[in-house]
Residue frames as a rotation matrix with the C-alpha (Angstrom) as fourth column:
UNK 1
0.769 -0.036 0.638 -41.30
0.404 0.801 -0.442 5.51
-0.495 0.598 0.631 -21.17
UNK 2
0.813 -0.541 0.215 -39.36
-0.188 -0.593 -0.783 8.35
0.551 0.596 -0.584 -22.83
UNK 3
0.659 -0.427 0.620 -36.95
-0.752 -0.336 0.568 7.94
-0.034 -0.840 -0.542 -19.74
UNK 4
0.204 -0.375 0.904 -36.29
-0.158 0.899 0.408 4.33
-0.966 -0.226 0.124 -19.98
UNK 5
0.768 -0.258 0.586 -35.43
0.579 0.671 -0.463 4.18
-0.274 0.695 0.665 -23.47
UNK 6
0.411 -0.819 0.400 -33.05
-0.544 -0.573 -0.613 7.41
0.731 0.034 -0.681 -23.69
UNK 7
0.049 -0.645 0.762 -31.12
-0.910 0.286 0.301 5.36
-0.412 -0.709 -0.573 -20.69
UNK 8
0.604 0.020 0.797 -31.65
0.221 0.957 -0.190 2.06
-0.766 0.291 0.573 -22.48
UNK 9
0.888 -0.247 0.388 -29.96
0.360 -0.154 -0.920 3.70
0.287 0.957 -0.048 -25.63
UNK 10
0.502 -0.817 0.285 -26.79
-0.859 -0.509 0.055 5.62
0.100 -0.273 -0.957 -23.43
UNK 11
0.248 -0.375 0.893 -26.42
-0.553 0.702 0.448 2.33
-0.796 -0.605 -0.033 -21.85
UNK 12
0.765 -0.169 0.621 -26.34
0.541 0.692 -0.478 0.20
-0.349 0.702 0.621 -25.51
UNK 13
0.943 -0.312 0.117 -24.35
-0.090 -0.578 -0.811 3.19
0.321 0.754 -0.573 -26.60
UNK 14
0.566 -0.632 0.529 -21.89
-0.812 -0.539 0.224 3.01
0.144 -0.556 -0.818 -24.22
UNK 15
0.592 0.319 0.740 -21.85
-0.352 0.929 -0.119 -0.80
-0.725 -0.190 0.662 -23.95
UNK 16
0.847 -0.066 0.528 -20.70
0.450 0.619 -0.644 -1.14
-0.284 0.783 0.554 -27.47
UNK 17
0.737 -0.675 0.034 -17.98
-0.535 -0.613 -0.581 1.66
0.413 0.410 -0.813 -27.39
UNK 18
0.335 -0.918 -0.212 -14.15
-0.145 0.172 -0.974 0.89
0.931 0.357 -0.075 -27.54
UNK 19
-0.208 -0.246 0.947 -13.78
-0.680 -0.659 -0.321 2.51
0.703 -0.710 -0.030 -23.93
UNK 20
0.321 0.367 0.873 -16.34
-0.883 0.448 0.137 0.46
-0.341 -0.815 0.468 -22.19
UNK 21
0.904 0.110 -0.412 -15.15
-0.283 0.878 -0.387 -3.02
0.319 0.466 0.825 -23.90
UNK 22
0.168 -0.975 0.146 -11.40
-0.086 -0.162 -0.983 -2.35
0.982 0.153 -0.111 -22.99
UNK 23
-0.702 -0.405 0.586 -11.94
-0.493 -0.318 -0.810 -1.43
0.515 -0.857 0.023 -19.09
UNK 24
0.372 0.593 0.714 -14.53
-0.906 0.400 0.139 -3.30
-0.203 -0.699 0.686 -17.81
UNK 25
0.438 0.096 -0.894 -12.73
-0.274 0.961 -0.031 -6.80
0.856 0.258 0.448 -19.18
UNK 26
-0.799 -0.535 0.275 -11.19
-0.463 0.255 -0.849 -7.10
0.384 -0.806 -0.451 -15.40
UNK 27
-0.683 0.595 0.423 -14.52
-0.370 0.218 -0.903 -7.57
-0.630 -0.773 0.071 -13.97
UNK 28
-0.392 0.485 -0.782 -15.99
-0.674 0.426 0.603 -9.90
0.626 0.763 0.160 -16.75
UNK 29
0.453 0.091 0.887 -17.71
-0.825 0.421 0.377 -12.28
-0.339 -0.902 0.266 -14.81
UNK 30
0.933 0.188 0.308 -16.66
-0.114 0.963 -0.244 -14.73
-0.342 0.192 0.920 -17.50
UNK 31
0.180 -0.982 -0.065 -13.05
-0.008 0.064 -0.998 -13.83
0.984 0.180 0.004 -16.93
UNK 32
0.925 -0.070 -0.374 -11.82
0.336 0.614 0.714 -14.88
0.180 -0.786 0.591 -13.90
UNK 33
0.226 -0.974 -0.002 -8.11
0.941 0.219 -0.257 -14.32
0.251 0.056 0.966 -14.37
UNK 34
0.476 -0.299 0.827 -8.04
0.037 -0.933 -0.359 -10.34
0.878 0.201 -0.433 -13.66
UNK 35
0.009 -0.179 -0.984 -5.78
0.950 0.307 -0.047 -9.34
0.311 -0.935 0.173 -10.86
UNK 36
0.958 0.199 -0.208 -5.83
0.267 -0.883 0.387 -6.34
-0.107 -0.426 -0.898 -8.52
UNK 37
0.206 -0.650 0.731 -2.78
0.054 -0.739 -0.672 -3.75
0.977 0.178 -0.117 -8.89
UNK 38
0.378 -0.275 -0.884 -0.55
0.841 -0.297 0.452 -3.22
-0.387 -0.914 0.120 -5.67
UNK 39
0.578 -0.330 0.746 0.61
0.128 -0.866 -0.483 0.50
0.806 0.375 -0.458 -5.66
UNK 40
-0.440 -0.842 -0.311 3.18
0.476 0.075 -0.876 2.25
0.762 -0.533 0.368 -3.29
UNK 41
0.485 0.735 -0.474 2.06
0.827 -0.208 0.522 3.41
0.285 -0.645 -0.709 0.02
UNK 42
-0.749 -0.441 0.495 3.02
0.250 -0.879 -0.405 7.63
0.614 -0.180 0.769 0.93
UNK 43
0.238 0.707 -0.666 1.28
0.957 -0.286 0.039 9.06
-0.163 -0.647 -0.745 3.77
UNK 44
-0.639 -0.660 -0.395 3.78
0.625 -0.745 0.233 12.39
-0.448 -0.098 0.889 3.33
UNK 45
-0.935 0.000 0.355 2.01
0.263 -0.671 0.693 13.89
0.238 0.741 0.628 0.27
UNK 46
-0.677 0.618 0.400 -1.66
0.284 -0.283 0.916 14.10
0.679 0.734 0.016 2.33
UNK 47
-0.336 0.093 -0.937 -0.94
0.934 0.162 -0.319 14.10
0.123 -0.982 -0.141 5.94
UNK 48
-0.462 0.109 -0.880 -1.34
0.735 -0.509 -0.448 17.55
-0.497 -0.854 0.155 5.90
UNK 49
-0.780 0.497 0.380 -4.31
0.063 -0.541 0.838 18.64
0.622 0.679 0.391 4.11
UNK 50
-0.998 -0.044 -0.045 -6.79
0.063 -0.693 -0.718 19.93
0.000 -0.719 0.695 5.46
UNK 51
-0.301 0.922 0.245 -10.81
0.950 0.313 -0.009 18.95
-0.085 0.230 -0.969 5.86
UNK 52
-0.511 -0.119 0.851 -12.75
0.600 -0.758 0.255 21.71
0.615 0.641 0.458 4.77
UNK 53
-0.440 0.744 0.503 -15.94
-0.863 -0.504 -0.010 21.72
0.246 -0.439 0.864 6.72
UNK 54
-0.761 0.251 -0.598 -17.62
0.339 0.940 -0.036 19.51
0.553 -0.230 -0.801 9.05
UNK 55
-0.269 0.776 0.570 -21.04
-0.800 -0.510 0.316 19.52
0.536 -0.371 0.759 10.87
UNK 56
-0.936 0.004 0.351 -22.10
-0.215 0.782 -0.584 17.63
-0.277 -0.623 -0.732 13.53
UNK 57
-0.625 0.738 0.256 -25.83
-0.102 0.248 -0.963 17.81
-0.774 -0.628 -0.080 12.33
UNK 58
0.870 0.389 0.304 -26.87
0.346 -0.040 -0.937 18.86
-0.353 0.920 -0.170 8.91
UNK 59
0.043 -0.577 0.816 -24.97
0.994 0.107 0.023 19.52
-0.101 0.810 0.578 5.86
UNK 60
-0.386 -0.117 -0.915 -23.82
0.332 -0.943 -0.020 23.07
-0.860 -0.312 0.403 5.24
UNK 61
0.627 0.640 -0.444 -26.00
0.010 -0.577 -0.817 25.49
-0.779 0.508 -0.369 2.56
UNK 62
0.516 -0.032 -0.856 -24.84
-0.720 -0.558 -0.412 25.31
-0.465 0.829 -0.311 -0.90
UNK 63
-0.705 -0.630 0.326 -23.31
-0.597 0.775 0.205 21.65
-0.382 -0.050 -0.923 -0.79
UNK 64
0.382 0.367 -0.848 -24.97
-0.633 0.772 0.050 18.74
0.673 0.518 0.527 -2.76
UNK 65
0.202 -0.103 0.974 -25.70
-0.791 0.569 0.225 16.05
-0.577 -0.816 0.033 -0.32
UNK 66
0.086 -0.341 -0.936 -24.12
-0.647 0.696 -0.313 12.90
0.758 0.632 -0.161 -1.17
UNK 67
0.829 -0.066 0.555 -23.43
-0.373 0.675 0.637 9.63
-0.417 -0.735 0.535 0.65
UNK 68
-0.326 -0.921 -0.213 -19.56
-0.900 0.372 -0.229 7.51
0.290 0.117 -0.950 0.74
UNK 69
0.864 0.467 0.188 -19.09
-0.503 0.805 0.315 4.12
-0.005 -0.367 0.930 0.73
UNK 70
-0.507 -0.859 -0.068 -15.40
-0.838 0.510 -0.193 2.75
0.201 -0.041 -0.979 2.10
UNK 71
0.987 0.047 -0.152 -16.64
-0.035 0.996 0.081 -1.69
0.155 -0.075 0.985 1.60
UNK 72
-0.219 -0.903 0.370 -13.51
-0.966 0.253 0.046 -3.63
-0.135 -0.348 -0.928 3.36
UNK 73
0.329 0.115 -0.937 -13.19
-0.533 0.842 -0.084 -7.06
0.780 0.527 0.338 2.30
UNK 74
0.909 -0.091 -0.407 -12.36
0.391 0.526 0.755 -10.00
0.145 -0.845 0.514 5.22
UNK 75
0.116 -0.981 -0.156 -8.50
0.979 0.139 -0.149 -8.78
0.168 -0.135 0.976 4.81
UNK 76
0.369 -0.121 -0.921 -9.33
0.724 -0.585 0.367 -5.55
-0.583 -0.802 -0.128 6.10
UNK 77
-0.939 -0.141 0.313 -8.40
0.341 -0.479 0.809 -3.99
0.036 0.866 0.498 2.02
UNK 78
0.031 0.977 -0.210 -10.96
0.576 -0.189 -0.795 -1.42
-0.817 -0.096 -0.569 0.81
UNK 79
0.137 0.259 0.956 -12.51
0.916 0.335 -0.222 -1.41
-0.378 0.906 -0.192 -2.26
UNK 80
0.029 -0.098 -0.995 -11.72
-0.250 -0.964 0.087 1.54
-0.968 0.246 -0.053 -5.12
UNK 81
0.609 0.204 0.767 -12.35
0.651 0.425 -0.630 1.90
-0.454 0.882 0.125 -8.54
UNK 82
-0.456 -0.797 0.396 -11.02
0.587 0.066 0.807 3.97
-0.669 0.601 0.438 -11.63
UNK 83
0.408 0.767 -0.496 -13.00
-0.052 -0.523 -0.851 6.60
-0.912 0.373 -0.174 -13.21
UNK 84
-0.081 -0.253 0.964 -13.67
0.990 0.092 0.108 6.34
-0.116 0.963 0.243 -16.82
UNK 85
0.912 0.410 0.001 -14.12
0.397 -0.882 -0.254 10.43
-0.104 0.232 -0.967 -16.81
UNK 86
0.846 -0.392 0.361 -11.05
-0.525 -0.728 0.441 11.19
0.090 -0.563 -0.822 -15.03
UNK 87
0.452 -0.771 -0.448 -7.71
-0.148 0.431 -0.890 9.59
0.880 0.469 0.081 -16.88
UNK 88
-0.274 -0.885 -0.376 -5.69
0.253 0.310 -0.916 7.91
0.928 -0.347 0.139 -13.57
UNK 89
-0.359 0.364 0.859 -8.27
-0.852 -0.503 -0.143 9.24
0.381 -0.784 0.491 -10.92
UNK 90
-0.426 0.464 -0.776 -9.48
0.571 0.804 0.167 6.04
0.701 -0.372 -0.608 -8.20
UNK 91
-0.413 0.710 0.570 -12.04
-0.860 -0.510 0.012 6.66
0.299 -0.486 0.821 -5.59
UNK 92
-0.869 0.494 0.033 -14.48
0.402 0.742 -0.536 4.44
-0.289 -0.453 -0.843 -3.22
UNK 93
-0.417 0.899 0.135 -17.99
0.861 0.343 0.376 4.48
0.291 0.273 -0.917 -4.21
UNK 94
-0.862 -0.149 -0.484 -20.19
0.444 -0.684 -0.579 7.29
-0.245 -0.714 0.656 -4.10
UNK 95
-0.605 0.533 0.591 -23.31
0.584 -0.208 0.785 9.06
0.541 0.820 -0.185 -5.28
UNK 96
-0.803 0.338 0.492 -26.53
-0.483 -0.851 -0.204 11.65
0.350 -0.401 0.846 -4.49
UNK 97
-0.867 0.499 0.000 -29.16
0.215 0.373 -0.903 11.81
-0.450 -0.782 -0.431 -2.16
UNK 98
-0.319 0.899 0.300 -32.87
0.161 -0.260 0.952 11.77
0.934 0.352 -0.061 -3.75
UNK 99
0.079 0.774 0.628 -34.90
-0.320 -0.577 0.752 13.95
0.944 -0.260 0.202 -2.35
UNK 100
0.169 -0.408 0.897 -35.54
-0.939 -0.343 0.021 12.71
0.300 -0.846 -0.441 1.16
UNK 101
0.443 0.029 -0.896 -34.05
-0.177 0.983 -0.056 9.33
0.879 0.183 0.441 0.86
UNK 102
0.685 -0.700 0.201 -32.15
-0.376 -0.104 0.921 8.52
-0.624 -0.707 -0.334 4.13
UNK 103
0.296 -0.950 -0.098 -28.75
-0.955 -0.292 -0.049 8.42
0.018 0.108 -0.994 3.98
UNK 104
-0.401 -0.215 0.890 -28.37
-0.445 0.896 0.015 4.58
-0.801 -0.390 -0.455 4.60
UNK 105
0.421 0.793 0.440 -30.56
0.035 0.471 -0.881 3.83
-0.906 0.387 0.170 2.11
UNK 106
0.667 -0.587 -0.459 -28.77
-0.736 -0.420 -0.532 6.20
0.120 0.692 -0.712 -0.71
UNK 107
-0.234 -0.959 0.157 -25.04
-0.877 0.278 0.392 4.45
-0.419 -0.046 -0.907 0.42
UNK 108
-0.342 -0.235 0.910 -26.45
-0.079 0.972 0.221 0.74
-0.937 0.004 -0.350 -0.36
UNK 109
0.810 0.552 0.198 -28.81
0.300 -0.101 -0.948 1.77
-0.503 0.828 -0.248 -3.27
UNK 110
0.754 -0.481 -0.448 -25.23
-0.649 -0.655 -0.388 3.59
-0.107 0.583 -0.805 -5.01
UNK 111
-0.110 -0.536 0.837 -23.39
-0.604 0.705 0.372 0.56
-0.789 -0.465 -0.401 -3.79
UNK 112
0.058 0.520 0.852 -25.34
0.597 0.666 -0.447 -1.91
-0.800 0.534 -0.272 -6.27
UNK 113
0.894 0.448 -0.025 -26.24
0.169 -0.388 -0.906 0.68
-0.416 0.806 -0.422 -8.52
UNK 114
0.678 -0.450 -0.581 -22.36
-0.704 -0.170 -0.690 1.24
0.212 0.877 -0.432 -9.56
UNK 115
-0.248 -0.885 -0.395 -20.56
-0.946 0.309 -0.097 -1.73
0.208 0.350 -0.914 -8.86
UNK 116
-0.250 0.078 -0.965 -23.20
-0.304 0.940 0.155 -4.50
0.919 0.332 -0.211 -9.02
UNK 117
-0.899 -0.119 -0.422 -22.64
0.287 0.567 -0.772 -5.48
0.331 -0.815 -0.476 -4.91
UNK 118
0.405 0.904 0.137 -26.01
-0.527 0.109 0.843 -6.15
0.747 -0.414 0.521 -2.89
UNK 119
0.860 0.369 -0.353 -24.11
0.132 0.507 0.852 -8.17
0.493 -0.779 0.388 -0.46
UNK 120
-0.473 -0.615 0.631 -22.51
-0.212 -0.616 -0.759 -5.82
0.855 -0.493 0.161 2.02
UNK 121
0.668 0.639 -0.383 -23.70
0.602 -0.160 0.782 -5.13
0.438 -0.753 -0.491 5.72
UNK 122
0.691 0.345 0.635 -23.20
0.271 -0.938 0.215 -2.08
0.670 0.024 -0.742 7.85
UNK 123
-0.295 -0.257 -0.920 -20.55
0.915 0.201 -0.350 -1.68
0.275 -0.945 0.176 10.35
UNK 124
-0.217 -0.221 -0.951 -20.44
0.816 -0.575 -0.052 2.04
-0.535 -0.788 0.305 11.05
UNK 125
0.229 -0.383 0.895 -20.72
0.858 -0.354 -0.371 5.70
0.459 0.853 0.248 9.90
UNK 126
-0.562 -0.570 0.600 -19.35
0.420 -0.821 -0.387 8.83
0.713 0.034 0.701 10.19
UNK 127
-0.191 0.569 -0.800 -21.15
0.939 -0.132 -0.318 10.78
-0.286 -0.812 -0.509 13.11
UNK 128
0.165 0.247 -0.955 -21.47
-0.084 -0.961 -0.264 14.16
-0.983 0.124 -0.138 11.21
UNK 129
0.856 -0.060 0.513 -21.10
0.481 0.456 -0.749 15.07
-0.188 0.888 0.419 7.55
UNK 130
0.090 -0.995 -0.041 -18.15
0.241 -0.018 0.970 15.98
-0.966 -0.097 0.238 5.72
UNK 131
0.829 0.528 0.184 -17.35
0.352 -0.236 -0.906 18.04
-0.435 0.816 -0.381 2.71
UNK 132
-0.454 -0.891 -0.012 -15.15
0.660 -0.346 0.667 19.12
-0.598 0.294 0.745 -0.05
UNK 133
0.106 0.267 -0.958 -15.13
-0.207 -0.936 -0.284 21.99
-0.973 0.228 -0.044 -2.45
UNK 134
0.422 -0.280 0.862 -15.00
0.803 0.557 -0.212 21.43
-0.421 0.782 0.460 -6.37
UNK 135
-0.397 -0.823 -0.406 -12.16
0.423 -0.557 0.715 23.07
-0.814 0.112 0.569 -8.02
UNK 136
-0.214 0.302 -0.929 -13.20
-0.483 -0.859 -0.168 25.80
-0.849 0.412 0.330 -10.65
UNK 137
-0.750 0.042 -0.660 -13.18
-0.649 0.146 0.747 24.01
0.128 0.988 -0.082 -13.66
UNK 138
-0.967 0.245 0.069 -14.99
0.198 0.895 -0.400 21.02
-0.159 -0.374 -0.914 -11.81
UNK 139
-0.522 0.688 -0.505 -17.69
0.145 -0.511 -0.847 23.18
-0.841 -0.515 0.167 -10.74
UNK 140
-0.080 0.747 -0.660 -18.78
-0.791 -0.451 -0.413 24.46
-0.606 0.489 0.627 -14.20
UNK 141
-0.483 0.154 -0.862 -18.72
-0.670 0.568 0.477 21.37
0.563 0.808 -0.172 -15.86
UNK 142
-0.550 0.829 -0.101 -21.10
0.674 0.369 -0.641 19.77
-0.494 -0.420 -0.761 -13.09
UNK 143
-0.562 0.692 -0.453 -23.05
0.033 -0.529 -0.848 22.86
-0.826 -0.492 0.275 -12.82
UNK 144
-0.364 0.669 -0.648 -23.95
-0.931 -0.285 0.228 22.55
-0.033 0.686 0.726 -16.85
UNK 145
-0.864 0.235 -0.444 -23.92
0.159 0.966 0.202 18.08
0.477 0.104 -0.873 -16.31
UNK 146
-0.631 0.592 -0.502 -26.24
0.773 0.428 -0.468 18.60
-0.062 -0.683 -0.727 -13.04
UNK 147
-0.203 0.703 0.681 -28.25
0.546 -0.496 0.675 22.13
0.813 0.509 -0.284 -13.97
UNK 148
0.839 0.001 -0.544 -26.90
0.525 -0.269 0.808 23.39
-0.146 -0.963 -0.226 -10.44
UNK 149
-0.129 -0.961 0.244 -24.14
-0.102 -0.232 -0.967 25.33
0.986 -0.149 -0.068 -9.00
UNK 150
0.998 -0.042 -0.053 -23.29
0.056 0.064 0.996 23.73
-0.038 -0.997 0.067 -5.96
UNK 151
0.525 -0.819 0.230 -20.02
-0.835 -0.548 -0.046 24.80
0.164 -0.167 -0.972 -4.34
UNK 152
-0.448 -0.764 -0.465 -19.44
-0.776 0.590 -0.222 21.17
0.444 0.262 -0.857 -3.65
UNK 153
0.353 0.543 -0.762 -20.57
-0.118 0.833 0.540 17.92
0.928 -0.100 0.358 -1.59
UNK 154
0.021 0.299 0.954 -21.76
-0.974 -0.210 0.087 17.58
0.226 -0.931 0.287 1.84
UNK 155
-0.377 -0.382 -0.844 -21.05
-0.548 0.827 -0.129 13.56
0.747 0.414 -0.521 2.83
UNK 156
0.581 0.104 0.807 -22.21
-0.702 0.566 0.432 10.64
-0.411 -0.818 0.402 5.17
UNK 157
-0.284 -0.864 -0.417 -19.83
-0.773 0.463 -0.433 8.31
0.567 0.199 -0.799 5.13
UNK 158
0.387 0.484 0.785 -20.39
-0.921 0.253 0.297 4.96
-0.055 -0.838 0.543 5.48
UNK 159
-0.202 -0.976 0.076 -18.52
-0.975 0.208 0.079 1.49
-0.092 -0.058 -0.994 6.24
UNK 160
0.549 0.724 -0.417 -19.74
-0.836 0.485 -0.259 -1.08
0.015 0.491 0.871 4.78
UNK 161
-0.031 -0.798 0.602 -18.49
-0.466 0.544 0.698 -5.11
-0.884 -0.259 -0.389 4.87
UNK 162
-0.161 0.332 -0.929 -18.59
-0.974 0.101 0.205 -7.29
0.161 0.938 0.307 1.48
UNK 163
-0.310 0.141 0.940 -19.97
-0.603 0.736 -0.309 -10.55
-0.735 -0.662 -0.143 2.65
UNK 164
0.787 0.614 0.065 -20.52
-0.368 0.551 -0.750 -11.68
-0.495 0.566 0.659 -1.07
UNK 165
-0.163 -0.908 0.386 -17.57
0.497 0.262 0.827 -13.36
-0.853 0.326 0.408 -3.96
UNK 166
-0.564 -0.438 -0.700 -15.54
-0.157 -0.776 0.611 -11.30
-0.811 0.455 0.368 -6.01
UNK 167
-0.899 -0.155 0.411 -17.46
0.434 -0.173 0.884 -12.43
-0.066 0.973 0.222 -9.14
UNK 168
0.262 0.855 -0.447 -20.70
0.835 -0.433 -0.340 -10.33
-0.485 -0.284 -0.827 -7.55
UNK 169
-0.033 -0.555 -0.831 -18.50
0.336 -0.790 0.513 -7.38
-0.941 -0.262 0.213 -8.48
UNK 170
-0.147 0.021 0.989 -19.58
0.931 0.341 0.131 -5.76
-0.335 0.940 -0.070 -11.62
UNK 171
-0.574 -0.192 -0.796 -18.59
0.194 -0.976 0.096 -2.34
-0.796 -0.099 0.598 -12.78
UNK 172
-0.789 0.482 0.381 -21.23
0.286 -0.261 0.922 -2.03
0.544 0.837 0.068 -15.29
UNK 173
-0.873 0.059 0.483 -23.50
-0.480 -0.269 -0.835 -1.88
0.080 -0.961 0.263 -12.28
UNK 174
-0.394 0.763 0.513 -27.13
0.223 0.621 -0.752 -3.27
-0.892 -0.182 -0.415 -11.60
UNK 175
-0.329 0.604 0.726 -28.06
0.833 -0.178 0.525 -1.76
0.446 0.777 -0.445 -15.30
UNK 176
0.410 0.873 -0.266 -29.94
0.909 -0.415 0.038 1.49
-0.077 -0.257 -0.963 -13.93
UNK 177
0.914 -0.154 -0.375 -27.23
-0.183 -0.982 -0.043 3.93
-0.362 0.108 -0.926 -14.48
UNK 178
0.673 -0.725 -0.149 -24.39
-0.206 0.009 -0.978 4.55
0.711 0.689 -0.143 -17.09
UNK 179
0.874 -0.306 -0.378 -21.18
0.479 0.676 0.559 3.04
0.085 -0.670 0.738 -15.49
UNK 180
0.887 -0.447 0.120 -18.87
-0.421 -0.887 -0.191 5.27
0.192 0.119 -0.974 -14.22
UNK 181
0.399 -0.813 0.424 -15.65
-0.507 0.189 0.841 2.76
-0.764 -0.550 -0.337 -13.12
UNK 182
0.296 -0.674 -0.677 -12.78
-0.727 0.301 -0.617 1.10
0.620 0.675 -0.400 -15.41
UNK 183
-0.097 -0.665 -0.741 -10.68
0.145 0.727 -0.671 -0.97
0.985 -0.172 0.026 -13.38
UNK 184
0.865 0.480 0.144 -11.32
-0.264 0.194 0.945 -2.04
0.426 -0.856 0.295 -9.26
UNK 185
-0.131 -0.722 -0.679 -8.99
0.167 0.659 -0.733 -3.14
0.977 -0.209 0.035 -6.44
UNK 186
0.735 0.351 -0.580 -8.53
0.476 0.341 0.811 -3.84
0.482 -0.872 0.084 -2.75
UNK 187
-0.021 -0.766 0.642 -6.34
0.016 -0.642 -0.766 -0.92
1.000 -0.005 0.025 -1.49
UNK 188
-0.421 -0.515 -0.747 -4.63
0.903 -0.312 -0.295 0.00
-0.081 -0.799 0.596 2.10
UNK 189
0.645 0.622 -0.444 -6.33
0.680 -0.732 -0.037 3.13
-0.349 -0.278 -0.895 3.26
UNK 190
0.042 -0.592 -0.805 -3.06
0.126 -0.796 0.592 5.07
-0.991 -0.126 0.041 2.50
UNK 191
-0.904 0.008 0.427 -3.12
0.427 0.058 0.902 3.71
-0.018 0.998 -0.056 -1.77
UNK 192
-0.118 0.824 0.554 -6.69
0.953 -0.063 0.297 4.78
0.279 0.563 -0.778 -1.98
UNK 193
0.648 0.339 -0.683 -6.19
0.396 -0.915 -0.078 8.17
-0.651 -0.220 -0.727 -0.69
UNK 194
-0.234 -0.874 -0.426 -2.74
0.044 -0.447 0.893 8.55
-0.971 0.190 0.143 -2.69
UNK 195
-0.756 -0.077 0.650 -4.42
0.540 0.489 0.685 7.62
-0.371 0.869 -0.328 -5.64
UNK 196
0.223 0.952 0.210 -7.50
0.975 -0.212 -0.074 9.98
-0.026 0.221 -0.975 -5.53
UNK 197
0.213 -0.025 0.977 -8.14
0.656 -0.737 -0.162 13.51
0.724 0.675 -0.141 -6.81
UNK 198
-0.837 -0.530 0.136 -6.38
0.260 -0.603 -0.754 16.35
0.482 -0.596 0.642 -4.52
UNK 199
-0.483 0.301 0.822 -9.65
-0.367 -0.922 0.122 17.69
0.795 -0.242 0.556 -3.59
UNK 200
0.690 0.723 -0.043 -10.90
-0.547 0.560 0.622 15.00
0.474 -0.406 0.781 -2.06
UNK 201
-0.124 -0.966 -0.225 -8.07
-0.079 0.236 -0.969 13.74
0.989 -0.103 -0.106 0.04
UNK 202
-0.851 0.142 0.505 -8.52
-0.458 -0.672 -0.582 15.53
0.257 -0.727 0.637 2.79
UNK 203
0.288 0.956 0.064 -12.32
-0.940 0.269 0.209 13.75
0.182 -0.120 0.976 3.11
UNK 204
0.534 -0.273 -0.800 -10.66
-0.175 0.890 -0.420 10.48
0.827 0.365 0.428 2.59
UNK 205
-0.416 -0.789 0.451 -8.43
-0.157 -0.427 -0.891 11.16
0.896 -0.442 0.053 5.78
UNK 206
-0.495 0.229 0.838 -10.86
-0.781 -0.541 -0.313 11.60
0.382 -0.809 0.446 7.77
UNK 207
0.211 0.670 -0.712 -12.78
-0.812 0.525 0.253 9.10
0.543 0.525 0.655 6.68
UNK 208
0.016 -0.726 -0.688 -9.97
0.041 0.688 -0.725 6.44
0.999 -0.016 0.041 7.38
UNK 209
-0.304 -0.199 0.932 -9.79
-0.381 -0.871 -0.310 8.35
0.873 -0.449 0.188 10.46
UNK 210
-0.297 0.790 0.536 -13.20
-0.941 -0.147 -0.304 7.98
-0.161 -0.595 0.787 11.96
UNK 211
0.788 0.383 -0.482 -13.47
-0.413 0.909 0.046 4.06
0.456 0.163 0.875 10.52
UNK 212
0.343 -0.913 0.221 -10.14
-0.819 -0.406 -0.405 3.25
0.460 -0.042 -0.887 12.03
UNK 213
-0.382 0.101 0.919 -10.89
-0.531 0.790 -0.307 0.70
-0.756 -0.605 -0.248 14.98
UNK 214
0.506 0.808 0.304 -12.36
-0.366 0.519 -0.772 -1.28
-0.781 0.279 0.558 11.89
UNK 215
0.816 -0.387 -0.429 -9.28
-0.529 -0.201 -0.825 -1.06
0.233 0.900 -0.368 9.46
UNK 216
-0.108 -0.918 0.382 -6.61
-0.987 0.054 -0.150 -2.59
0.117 -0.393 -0.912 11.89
């Protein structure tokens, strides 16, 4: 009970601040009028980074398992948001694994849980996992958020279709966790890697990579 009102109270708190009124009015449902942002497309500035660490079987020791979720929309665009943490940072959906949840399960359950969608369906995923490192500063300001030090996140990756209309889309999410997105759009594999945080490039790449026959 203690649980569900300290999250009922972040969530009213957060609800009513300045921040969350300002960035979530794109995806009102009872606005209509928001449009998506086109950005420029550079391949140059991430062709040649470098994945860190891949496994064909299990995640490597010290990595927080996590699950990806690139959703593509009928035009073959794929979905990214805005972090409200991280001033000008986009990303594609993401979140941890509980305990032993399967991986499939986690991707659709983080799906819903931050951006509302329930109607998706599987094409593909990644055949091994995939990982990045978090940059010093990252690190200790997880390690005091999450009460870990993990060197970074171990990934399944998974490709999801959106088979529902845009006004499903709701960056407050399903209610069950604080909302972590501002502003959403339908991006060209190259905009949604140019737009995301250096460390995580390199994951993105691959990503794009290994979903490829599904992007063209």
């Amino acid at each position: 009970m203690k649980k569900i009102m300290a999250r009922t109270l972040s969530r009213s708190i957060f609800l009513n601040s300045p921040v969350n009124r300002c960035s979530t009015c794109l995806l009102n449902r009872s606005n209509r009028s928001y449009t998506f942002p086109k950005y420029p497309c550079n391949l140059s500035k991430f062709s040649k980074l470098r994945l860190v660490h891949s496994s064909m079987d299990v995640p490597p020791e010290g990595y927080r398992r996590n699950v990806g979720i690139c959703l593509i929309n009928s035009s073959k665009k794929i979905f990214a948001a805005s972090r409200l943490d991280i001033p000008d940072s986009w990303q594609m959906p993401q979140g941890g694994i509980d305990g032993d949840e399967d991986p499939k399960v986690a991707a659709i359950r983080e799906l819903r849980e931050e951006t509302g969608i329930s109607s998706a369906e599987v094409l593909a995923e990644t055949p091994y996992w995939l990982t990045y490192d978090f940059p010093p500063d990252v690190r200790e300001k997880l390690k005091h958020q999450w009460g870990s030090d993990w060197k970074g996140q171990a990934q399944k990756w998974f490709l999801l279709k959106f088979t529902g209309k845009e006004e499903e889309i709701n960056l407050l999410g399903d209610g069950t966790e604080k909302p972590e997105f501002g502003q959403c759009s339908w991006m060209s594999p190259e905009e949604v890697t140019e737009h995301a945080v250096d460390f995580k490039k390199p994951v993105y790449k691959e990503v794009f990579t290994v979903f490829a026959p599904y992007l063209q």
